[in-house]
VOBA-1610 file (N, C-alpha, C; in pm, whole numbers, padded with zeros to 5 digits, always signed):
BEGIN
Unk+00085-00119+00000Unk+00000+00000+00000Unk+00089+00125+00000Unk+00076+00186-00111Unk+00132+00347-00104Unk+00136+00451+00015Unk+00221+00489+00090Unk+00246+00579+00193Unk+00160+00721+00109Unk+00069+00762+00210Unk+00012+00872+00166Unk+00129+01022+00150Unk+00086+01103+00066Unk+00182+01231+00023Unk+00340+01176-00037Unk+00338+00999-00098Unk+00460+00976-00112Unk+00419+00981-00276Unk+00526+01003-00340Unk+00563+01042-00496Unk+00546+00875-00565Unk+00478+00836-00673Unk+00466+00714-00721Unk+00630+00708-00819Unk+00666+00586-00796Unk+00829+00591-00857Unk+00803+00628-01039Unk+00921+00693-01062Unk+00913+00705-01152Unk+00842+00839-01244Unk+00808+00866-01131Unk+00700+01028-01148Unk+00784+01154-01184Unk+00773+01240-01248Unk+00815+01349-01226Unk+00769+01439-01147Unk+00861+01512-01085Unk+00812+01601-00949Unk+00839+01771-00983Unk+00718+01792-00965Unk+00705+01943-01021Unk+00695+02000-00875Unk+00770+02143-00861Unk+00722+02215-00716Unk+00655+02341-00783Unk+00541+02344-00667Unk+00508+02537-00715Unk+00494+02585-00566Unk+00508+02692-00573Unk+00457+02815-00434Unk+00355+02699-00358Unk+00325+02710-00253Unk+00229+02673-00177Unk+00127+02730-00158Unk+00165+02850-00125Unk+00063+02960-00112Unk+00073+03089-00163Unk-00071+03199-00130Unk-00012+03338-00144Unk-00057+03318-00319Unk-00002+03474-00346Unk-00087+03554-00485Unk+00018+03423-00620Unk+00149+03429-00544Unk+00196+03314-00651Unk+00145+03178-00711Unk+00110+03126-00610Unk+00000+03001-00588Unk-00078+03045-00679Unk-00151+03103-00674Unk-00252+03156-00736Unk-00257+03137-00862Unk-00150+03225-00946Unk-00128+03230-01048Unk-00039+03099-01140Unk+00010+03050-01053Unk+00090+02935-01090Unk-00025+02814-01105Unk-00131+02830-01031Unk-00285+02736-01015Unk-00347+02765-01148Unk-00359+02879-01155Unk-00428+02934-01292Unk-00379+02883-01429Unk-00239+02861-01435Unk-00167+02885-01524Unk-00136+02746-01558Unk-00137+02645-01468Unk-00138+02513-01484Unk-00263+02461-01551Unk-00343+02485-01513Unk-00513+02465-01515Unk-00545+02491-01675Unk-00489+02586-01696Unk-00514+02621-01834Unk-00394+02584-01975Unk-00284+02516-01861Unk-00197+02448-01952Unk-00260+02315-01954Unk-00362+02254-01875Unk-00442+02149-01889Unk-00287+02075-01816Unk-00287+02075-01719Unk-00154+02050-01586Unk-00248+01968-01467Unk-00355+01932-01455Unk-00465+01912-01317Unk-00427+01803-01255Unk-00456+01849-01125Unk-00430+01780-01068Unk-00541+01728-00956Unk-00489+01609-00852Unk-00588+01565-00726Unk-00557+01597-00634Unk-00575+01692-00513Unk-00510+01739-00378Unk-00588+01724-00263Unk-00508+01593-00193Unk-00602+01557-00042Unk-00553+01696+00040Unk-00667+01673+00098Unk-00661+01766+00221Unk-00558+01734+00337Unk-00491+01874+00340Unk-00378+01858+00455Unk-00257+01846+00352Unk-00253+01782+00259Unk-00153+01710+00209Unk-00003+01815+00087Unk+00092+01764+00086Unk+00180+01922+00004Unk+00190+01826-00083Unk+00146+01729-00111Unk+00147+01649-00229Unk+00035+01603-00349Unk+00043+01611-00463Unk-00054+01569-00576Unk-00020+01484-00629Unk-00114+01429-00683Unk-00055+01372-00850Unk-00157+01407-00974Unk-00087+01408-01065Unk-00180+01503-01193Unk-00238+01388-01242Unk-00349+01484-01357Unk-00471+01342-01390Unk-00364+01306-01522Unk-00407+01240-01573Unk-00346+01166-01698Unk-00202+01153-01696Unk-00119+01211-01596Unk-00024+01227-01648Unk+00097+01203-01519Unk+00255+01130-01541Unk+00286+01073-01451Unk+00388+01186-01387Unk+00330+01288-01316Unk+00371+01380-01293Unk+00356+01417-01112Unk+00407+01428-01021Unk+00380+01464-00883Unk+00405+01613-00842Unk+00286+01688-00831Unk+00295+01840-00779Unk+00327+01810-00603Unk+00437+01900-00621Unk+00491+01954-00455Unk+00495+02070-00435Unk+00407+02127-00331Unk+00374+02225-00253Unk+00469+02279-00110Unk+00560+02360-00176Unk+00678+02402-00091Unk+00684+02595-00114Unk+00703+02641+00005Unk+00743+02729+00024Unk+00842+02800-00102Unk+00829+02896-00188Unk+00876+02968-00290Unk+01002+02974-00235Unk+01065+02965-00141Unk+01190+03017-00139Unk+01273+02908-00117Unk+01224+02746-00130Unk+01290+02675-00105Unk+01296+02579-00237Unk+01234+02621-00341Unk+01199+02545-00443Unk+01352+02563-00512Unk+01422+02645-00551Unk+01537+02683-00584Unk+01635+02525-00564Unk+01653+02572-00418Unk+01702+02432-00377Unk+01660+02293-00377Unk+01571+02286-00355Unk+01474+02151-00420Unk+01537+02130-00579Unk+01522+02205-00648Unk+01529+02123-00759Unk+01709+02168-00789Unk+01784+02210-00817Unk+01940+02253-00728Unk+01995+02135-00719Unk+01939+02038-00609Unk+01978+01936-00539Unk+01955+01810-00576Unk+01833+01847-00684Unk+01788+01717-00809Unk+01670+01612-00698Unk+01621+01732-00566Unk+01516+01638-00504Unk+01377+01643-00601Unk+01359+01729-00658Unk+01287+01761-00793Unk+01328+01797-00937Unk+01228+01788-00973Unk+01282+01788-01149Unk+01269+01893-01160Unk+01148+01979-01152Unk+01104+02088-01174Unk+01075+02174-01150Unk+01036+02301-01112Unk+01010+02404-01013Unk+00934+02571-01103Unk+00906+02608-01043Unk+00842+02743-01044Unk+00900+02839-00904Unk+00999+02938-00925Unk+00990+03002-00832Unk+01077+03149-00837Unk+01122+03263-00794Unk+01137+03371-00879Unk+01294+03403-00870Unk+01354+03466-00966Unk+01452+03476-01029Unk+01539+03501-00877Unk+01493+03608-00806Unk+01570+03615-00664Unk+01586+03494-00550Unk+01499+03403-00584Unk+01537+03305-00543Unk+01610+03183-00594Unk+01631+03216-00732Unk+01795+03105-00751Unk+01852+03169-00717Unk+01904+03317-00772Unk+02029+03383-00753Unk+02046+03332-00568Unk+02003+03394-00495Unk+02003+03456-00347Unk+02059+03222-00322Unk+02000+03161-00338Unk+02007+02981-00337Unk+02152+02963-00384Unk+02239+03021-00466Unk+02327+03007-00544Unk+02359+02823-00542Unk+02215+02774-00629Unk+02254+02639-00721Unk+02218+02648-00849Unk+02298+02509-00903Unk+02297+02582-01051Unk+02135+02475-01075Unk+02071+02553-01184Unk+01970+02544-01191Unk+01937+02535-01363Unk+01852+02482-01417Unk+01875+02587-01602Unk+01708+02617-01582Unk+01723+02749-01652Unk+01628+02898-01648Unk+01533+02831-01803Unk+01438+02773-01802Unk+01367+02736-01876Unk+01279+02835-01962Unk+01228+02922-01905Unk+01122+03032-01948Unk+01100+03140-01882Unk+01095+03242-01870Unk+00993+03363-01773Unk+00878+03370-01808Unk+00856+03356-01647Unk+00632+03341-01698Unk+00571+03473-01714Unk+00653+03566-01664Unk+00594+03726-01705Unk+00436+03769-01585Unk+00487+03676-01471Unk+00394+03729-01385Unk+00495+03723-01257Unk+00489+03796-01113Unk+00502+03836-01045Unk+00664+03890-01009Unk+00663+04036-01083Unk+00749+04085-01143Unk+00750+04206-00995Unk+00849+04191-01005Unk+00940+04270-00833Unk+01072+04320-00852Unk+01118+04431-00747Unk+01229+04460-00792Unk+01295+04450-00680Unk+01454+04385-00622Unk+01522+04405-00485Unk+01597+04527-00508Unk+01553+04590-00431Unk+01598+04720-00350Unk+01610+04749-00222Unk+01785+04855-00217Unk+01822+04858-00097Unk+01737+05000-00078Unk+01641+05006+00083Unk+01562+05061+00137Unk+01645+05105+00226Unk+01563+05305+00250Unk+01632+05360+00334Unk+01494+05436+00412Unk+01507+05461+00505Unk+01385+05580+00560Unk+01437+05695+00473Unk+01277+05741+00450Unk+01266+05845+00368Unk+01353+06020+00466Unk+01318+05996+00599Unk+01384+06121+00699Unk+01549+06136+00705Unk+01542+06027+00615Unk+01724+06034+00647Unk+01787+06082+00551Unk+01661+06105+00410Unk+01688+06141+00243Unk+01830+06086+00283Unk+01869+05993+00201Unk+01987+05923+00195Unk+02019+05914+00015Unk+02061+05939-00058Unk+02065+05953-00229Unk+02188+05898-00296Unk+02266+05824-00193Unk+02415+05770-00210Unk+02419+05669-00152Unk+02415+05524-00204Unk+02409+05425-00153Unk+02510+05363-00092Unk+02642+05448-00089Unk+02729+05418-00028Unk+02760+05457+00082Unk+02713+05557+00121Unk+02700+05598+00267Unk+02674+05531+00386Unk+02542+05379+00331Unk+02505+05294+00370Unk+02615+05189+00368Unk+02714+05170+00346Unk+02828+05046+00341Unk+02880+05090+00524Unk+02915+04991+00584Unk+02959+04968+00697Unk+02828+04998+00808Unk+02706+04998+00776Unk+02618+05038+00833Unk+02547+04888+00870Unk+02420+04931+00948Unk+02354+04784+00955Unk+02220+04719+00847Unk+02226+04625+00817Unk+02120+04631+00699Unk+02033+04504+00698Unk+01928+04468+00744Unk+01815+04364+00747Unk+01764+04283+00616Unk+01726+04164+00595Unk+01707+04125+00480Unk+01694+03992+00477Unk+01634+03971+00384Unk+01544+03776+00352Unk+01681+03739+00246Unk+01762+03859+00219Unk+01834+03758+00094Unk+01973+03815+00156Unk+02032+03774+00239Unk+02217+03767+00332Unk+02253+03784+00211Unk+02294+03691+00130Unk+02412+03653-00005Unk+02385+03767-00094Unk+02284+03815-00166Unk+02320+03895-00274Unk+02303+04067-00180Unk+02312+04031-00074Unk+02337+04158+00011Unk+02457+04203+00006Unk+02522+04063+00101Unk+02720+04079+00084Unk+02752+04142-00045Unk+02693+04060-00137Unk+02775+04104-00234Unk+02738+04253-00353Unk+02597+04280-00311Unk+02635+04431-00330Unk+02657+04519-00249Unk+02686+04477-00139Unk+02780+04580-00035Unk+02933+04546-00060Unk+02945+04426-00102Unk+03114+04373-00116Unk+03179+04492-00135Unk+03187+04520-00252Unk+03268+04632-00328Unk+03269+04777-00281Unk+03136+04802-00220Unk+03129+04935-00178Unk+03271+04917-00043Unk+03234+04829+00033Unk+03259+04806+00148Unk+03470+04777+00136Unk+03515+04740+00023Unk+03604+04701-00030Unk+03688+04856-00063Unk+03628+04949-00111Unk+03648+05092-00170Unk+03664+05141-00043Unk+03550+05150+00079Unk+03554+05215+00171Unk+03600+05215+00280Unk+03684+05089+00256Unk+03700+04996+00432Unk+03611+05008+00497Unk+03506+04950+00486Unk+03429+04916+00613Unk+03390+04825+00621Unk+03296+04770+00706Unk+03220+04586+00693Unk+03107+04628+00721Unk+02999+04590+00599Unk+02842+04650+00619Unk+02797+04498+00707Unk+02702+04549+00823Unk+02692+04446+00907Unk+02556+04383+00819Unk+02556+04265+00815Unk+02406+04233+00725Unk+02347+04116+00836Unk+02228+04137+00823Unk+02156+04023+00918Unk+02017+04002+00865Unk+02030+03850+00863Unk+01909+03783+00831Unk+01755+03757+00891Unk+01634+03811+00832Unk+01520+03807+00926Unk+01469+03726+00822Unk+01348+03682+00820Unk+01289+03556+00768Unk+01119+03627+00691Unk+01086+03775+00756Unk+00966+03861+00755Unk+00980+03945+00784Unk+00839+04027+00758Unk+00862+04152+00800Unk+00997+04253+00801Unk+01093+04262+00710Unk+01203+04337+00723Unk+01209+04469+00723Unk+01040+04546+00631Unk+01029+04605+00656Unk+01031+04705+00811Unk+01005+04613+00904Unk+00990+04683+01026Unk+01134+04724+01090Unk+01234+04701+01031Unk+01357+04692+01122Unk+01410+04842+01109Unk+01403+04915+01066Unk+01440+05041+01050Unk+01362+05156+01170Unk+01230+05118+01137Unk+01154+05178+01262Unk+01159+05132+01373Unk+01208+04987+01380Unk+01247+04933+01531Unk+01370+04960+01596Unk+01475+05105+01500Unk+01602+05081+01521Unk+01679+04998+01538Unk+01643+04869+01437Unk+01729+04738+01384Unk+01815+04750+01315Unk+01816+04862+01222Unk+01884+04878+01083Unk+01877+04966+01043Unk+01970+04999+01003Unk+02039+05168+00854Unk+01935+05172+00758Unk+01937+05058+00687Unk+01858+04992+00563Unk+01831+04858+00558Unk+01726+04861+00499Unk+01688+04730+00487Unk+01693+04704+00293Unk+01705+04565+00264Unk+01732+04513+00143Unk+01648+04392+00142Unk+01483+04480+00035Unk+01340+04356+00040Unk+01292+04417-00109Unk+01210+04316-00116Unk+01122+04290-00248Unk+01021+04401-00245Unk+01047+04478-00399Unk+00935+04611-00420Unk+00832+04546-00508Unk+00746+04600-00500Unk+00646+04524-00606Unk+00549+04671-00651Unk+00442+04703-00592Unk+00382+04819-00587Unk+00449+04963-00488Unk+00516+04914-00393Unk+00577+05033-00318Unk+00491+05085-00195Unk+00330+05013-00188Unk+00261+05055-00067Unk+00278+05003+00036Unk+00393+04854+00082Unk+00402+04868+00232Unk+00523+04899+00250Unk+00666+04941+00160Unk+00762+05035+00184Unk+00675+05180+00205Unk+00631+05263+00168Unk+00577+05384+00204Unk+00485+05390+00283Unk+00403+05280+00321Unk+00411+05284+00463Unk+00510+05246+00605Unk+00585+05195+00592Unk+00678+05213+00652Unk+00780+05311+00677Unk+00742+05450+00578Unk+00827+05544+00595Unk+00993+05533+00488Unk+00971+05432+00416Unk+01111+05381+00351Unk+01105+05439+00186Unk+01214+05477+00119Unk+01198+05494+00017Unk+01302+05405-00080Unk+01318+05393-00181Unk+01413+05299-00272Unk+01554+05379-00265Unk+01659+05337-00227Unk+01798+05453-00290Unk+01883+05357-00404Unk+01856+05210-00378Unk+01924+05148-00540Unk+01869+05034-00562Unk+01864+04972-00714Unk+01831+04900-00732Unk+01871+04754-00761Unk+01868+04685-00662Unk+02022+04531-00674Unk+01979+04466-00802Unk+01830+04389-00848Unk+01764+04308-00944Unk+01620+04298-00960Unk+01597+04279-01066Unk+01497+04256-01148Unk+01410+04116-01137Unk+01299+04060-01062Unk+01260+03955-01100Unk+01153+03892-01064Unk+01126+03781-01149Unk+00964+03754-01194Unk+01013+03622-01175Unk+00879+03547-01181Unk+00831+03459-01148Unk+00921+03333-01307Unk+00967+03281-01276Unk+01054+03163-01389Unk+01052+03013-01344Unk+01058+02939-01483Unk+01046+02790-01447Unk+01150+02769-01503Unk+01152+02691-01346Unk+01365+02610-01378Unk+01315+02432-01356Unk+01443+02378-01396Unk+01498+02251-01371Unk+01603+02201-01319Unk+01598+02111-01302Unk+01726+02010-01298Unk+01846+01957-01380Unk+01966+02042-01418Unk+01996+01995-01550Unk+02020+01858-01548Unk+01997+01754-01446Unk+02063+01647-01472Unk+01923+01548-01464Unk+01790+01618-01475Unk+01668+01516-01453Unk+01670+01426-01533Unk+01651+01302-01492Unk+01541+01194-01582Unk+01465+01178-01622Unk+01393+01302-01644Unk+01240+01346-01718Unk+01238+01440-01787Unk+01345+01460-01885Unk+01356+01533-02000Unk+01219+01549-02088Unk+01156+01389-02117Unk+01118+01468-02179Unk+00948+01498-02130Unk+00912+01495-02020Unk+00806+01539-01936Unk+00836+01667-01900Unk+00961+01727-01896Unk+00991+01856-01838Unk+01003+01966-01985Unk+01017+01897-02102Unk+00984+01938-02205Unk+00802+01958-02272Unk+00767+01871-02221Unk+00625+01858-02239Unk+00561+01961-02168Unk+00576+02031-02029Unk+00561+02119-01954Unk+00576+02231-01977Unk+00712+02235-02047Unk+00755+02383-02095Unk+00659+02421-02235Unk+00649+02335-02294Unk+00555+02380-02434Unk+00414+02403-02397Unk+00363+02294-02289Unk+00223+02332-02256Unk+00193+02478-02155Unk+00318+02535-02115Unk+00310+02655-02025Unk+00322+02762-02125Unk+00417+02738-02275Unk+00407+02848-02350Unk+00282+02855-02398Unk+00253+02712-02462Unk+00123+02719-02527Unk+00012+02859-02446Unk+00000+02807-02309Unk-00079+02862-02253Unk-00071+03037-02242Unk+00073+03047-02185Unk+00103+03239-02195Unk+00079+03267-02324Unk+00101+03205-02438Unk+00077+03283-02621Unk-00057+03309-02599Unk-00132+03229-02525Unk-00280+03256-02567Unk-00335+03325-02475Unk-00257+03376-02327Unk-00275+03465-02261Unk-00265+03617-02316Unk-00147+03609-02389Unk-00096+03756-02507Unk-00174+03778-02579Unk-00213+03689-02655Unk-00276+03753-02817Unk-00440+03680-02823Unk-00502+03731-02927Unk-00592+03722-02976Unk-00597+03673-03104Unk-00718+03603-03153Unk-00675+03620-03316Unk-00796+03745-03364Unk-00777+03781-03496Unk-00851+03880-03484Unk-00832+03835-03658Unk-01005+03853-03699Unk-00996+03818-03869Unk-01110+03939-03956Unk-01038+03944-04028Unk-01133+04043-04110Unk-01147+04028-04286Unk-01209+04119-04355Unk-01209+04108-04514Unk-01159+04266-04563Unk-01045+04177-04678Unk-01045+04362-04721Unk-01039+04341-04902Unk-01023+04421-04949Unk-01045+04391-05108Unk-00867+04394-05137Unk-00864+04379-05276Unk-00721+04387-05277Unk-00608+04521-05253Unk-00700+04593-05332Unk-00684+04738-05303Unk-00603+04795-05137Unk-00643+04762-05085Unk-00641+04775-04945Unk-00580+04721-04890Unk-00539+04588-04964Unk-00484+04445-04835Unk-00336+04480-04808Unk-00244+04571-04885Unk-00112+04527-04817Unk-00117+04686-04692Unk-00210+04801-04708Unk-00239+04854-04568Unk-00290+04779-04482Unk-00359+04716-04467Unk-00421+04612-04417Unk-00320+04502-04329Unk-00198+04394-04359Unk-00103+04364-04385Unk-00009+04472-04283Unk-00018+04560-04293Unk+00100+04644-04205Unk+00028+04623-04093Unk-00104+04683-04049Unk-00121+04685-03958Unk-00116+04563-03849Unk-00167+04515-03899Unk-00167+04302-03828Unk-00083+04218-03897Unk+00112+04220-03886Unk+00166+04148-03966Unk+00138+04015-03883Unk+00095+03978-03817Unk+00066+03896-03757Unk+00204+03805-03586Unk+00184+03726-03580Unk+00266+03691-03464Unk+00402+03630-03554Unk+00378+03554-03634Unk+00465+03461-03711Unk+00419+03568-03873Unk+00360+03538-03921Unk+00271+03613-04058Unk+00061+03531-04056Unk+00012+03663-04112Unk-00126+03649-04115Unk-00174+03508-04238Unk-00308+03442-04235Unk-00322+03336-04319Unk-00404+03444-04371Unk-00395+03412-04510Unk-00492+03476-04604Unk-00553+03398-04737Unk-00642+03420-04709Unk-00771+03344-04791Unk-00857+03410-04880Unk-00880+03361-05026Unk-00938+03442-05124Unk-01108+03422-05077Unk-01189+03488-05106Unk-01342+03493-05104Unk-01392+03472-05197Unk-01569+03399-05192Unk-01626+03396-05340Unk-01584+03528-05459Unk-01616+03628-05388Unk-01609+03760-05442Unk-01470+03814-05448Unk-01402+03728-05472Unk-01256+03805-05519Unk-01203+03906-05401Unk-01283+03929-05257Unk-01196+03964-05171Unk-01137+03838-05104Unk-01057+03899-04974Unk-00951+03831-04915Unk-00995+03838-04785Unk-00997+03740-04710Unk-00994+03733-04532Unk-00895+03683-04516Unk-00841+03752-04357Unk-00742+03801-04360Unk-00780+03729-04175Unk-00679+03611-04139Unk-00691+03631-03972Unk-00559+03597-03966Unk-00545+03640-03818Unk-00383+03645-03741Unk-00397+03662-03592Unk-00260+03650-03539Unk-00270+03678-03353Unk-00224+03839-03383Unk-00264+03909-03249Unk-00247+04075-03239Unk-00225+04061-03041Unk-00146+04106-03021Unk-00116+04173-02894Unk-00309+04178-02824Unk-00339+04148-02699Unk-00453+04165-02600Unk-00433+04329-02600Unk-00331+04387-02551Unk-00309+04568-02578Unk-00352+04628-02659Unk-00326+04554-02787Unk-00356+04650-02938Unk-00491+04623-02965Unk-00592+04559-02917Unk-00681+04477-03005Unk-00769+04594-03071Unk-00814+04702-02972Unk-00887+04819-03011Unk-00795+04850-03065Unk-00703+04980-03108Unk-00631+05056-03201Unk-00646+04970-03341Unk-00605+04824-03316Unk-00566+04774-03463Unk-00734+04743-03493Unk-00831+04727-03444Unk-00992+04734-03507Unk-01027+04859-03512Unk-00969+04965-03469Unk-00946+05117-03545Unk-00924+05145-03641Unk-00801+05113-03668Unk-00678+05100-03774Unk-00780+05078-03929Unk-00774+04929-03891Unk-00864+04864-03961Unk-01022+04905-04040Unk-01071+04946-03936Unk-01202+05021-03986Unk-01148+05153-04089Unk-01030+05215-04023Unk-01034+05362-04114Unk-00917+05284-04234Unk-00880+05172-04268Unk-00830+05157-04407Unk-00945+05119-04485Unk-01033+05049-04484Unk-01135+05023-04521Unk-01175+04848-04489Unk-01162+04805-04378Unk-01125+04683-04384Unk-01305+04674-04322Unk-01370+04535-04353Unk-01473+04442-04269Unk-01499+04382-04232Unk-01660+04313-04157Unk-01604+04226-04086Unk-01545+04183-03996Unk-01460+04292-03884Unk-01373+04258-03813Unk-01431+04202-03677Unk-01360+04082-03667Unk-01382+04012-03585Unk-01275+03957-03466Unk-01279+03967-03324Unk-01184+03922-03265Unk-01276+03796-03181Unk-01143+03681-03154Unk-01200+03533-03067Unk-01029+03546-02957Unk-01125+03539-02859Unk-01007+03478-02728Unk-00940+03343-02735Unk-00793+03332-02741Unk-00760+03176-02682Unk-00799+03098-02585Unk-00766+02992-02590Unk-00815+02928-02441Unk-00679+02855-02438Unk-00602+02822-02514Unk-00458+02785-02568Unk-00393+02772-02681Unk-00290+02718-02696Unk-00194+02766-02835Unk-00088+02632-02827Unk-00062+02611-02938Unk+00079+02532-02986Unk+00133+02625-03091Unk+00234+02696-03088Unk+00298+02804-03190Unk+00444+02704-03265
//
């Protein structure tokens, strides 16, 4: 009899967020890569329908290492957390959702505008390692030793608790740094939400199968197709406006016009059925994806 929350041999083991707005979106995004899964209650373990795949439900900041260490194949988790993990990992895709920036934070009363002022000072933070090392150099120039210390939450609070000079945390919108009184003085990295692997997995090609069904899914998150009729006259204005994602299919009509469909940016969809109307185009029609193989 199978040990409950244990992985069936031979499975591939996918991790995502556990919880929180990432979860979320990583839930969404599976769901619609047609990824589903069965989840007992209580349990950080799945297994997907059709497919010999085991979802693990781990904490975002540990998934890095999980799959790093080759205890998983696969993972979802954000760019600051390989770097800050330092294992080697290979960077499969960016999912283009939960996009943040690490910045070293200062109270706004101290207007501080020189981030070096802050080297040999004290500084709070979820990520120690890529702290050191953008203080390294300052700290190297200046002789000093920036003291860095690790909190696990809330880092925001350490400045107002007279914990810290600065603190070094994840910006996203900027409303619970400004409430805290903190403003940005530099910016360490850039990063969003990415699916990594294992370079050394045994499920190449399940971890390939994953990656196409996650693009599939974001192409059809992006674009639209959008089809219309134009006469010939018209068609290579027509043609500029919607060169399409790859190029538009075009099809002759009883009547010697041409329909004309293609993918267009979710952004553009109005302007280019603007566009369209004032070249003389008809017909225009837009349909939502629900997914894509490109």
């Amino acid at each position: 009899m199978s040990t409950p929350g244990a992985s069936p041999p031979g499975n591939c083991k996918f991790a995502i967020p556990k919880k929180g707005r990432l979860f979320e979106k990583v839930n969404a995004m599976l769901k619609g890569a047609g990824i589903n899964y069965r989840r007992e209650a209580r349990l950080d373990v799945a297994l997907a329908v059709d497919l010999p795949i085991t979802l693990i439900f781990l904490p975002a900041s540990d998934i890095a290492k999980y799959v790093g260490e080759g205890n998983v194949d696969i993972g979802i988790t954000g760019i600051d957390i390989v770097r800050e993990s330092g294992v080697e990992v290979e960077r499969i895709m960016d999912l283009g959702f939960g996009k943040c920036k690490l910045c070293v934070q200062a109270p706004v009363a101290k207007n501080i505008t020189d981030v070096s002022t802050l080297a040999g000072g004290r500084i709070v933070t979820s990520f120690p390692d890529m702290t050191k090392e953008f203080f390294g150099p300052l700290d190297k120039e200046k002789g000093t030793e920036t003291k860095v210390k690790f909190v696990s939450g809330s880092v925001e609070a350490a400045c107002g608790l007279g914990l810290a000079d600065a603190v070094v945390d994840l910006v996203e919108t900027g409303t619970t740094m400004r409430a805290a009184g903190l403003e940005v003085v530099a910016e360490i990295l850039e990063t969003e939400a990415i699916l990594i692997s294992n370079p050394h997995s045994e499920h190449k090609d399940l971890v390939d199968l994953i990656k196409r069904r996650v693009d599939g899914y974001i192409t059809a998150q992006k674009y639209v197709m959008i089809s219309y009729n134009v006469t010939d006259d018209i068609m290579d204005k027509a043609l500029a406006v919607t060169p399409g994602k790859k190029s538009p299919n075009v099809t002759e009509l009883a009547d010697g016009a041409k329909a004309i469909s293609c993918l267009i940016n979710k952004k553009e969809v109005v302007k280019k059925m603007d566009d369209l109307e004032e070249i003389g185009a008809t017909d225009i029609l837009t349909f939502e994806l629900s997914n894509s193989r490109m």
